[in-house]
KEKE-3310 file (N, C-alpha, C; in steps of 0.2 Angstrom, whole numbers, plus 5000, padded with zeros to 4 digits):
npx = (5433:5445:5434:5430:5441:5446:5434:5435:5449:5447:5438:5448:5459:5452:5451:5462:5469:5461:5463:5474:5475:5467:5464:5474:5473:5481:5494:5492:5496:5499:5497:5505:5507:5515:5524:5541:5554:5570:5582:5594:5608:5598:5584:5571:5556:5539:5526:5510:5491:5486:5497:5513:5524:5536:5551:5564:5578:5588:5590:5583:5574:5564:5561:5566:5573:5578:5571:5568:5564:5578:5583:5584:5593:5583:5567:5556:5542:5532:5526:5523:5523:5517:5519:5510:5512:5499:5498:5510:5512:5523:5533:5534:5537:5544:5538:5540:5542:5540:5545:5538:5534:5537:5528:5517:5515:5514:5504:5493:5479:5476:5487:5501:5509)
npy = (5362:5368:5379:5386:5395:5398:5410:5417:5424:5431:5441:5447:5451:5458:5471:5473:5477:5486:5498:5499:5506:5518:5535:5545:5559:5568:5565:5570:5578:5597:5614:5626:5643:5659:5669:5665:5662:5661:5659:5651:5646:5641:5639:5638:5643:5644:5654:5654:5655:5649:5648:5644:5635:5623:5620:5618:5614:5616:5602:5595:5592:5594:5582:5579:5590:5596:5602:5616:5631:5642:5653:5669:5675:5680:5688:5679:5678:5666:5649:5634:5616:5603:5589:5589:5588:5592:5591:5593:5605:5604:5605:5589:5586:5591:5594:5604:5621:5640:5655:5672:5689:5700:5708:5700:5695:5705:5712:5701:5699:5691:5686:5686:5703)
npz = (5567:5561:5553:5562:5568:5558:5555:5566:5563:5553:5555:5562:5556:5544:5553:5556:5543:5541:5550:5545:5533:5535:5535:5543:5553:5561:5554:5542:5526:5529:5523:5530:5535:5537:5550:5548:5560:5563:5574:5575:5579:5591:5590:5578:5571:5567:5566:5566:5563:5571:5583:5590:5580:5583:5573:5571:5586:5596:5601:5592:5576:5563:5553:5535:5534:5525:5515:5520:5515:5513:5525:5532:5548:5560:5554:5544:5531:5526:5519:5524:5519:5527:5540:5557:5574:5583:5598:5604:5597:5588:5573:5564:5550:5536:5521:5511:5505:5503:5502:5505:5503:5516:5517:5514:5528:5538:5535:5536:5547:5557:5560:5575:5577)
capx = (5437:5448:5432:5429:5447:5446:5431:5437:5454:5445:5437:5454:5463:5448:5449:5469:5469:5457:5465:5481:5472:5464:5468:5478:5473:5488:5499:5489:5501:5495:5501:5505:5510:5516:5532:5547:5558:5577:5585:5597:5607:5593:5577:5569:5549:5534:5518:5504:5486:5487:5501:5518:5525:5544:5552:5571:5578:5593:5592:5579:5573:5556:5562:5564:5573:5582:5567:5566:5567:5584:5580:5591:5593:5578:5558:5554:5536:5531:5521:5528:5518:5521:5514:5512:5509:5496:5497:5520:5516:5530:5533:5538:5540:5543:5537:5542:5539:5543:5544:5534:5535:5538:5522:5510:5514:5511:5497:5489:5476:5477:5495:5505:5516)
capy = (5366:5374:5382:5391:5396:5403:5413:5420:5427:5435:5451:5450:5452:5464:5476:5477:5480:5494:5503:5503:5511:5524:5541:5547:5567:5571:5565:5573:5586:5601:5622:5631:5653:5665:5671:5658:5664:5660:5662:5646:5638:5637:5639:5639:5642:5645:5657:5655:5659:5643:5647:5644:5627:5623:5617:5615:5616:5612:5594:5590:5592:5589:5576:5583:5598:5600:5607:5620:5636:5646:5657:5672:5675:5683:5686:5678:5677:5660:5646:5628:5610:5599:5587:5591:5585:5598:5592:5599:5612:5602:5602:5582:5581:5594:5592:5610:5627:5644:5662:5674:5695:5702:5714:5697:5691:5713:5714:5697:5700:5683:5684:5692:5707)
capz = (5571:5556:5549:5568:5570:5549:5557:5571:5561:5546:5557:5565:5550:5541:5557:5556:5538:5539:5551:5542:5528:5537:5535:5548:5552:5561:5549:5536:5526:5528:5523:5537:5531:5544:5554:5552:5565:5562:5578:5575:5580:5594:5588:5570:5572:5564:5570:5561:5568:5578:5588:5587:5581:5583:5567:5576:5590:5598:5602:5588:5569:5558:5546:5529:5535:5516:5511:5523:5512:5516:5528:5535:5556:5562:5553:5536:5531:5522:5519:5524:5517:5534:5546:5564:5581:5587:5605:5607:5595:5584:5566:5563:5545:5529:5514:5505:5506:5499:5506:5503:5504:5521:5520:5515:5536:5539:5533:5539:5554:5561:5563:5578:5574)
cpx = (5441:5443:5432:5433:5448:5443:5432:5445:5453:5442:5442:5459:5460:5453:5457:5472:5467:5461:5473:5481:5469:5467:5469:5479:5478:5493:5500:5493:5495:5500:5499:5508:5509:5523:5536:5552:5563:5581:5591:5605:5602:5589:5576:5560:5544:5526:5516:5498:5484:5490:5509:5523:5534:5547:5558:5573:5587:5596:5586:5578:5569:5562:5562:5567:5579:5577:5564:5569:5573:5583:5585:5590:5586:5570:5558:5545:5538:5529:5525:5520:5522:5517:5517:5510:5507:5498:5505:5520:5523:5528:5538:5541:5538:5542:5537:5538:5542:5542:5540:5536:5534:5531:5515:5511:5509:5505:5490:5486:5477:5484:5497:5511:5521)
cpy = (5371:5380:5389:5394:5403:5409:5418:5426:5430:5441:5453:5455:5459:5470:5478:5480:5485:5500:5505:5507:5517:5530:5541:5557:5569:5570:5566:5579:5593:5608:5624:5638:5656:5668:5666:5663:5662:5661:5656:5648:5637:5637:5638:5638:5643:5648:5658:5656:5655:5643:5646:5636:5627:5616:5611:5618:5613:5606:5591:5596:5589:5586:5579:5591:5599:5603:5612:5625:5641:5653:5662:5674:5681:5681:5684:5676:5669:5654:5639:5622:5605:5594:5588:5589:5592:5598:5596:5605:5611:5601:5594:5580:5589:5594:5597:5617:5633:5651:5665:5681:5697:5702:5709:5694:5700:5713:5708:5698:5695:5682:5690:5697:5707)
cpz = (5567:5554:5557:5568:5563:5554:5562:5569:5555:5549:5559:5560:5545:5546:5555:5549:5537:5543:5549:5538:5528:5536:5542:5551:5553:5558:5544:5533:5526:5527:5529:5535:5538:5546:5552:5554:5567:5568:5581:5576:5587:5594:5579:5573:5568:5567:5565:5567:5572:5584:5585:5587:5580:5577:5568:5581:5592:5598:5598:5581:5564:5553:5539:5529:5529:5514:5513:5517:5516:5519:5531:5544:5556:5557:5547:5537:5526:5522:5519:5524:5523:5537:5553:5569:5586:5595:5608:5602:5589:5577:5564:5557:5538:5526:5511:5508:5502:5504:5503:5506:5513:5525:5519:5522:5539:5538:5535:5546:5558:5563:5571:5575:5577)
residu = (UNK:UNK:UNK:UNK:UNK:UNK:UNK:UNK:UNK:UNK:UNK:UNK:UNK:UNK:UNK:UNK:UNK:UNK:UNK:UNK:UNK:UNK:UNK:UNK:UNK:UNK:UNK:UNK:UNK:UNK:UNK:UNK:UNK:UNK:UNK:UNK:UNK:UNK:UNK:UNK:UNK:UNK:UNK:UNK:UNK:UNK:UNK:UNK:UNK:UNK:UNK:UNK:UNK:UNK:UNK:UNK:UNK:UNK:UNK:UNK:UNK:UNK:UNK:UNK:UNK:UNK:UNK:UNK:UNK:UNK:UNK:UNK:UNK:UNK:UNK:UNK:UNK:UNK:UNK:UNK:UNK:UNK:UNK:UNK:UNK:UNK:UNK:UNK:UNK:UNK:UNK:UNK:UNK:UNK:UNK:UNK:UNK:UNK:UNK:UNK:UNK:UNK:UNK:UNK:UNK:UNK:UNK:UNK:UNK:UNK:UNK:UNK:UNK)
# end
């Protein structure tokens, strides 16, 4: 009866072990470059060619927000290393970034003007 019992809790144990190992797409860091949109204290966002994802907001904040590069009110161009929750559009989590020249968002066709 013990060996039954072993057998029965070894695929259980495989299966929960794999998927903690899994990669995870959404939570996968990823660069995102485009508009960041300083319009804080209630907004802070990000348009890239995806759309536009909210970095902060009034009643919330991606995790890691020290590493937001220091941004002045209104359009800054610039590339941010992040994970995202494509389905609200949200940035959850920062991992670094840096600005980048005005005229490299200008000049980007995939962005909005």
């Amino acid at each position: 009866m013990k060996s039954r019992r072993f057998a029965l809790d070894v695929p259980f144990v495989t299966i929960l072990l794999v998927a903690l190992y899994l990669p995870r797409p959404v939570l996968a860091a990823q660069t995102r470059c485009g508009w960041i949109e300083n319009d804080m204290p209630s907004s802070l966002t990000l348009s890239d060619r995806e759309g536009t994802w909210t970095i902060a907001s009034i009643d919330t904040q991606a995790s890691g927000f020290d590493h937001m590069p220091d941004t002045d009110k209104g359009d800054s161009c610039g590339c941010l290393s992040v994970e995202t929750d494509k389905t609200s559009m949200t940035i959850t989590k920062l991992l670094g970034g840096r600005l980048k020249p005005v005229s490299a968002c200008q000049q980007d066709r995939s962005l909005k003007q």
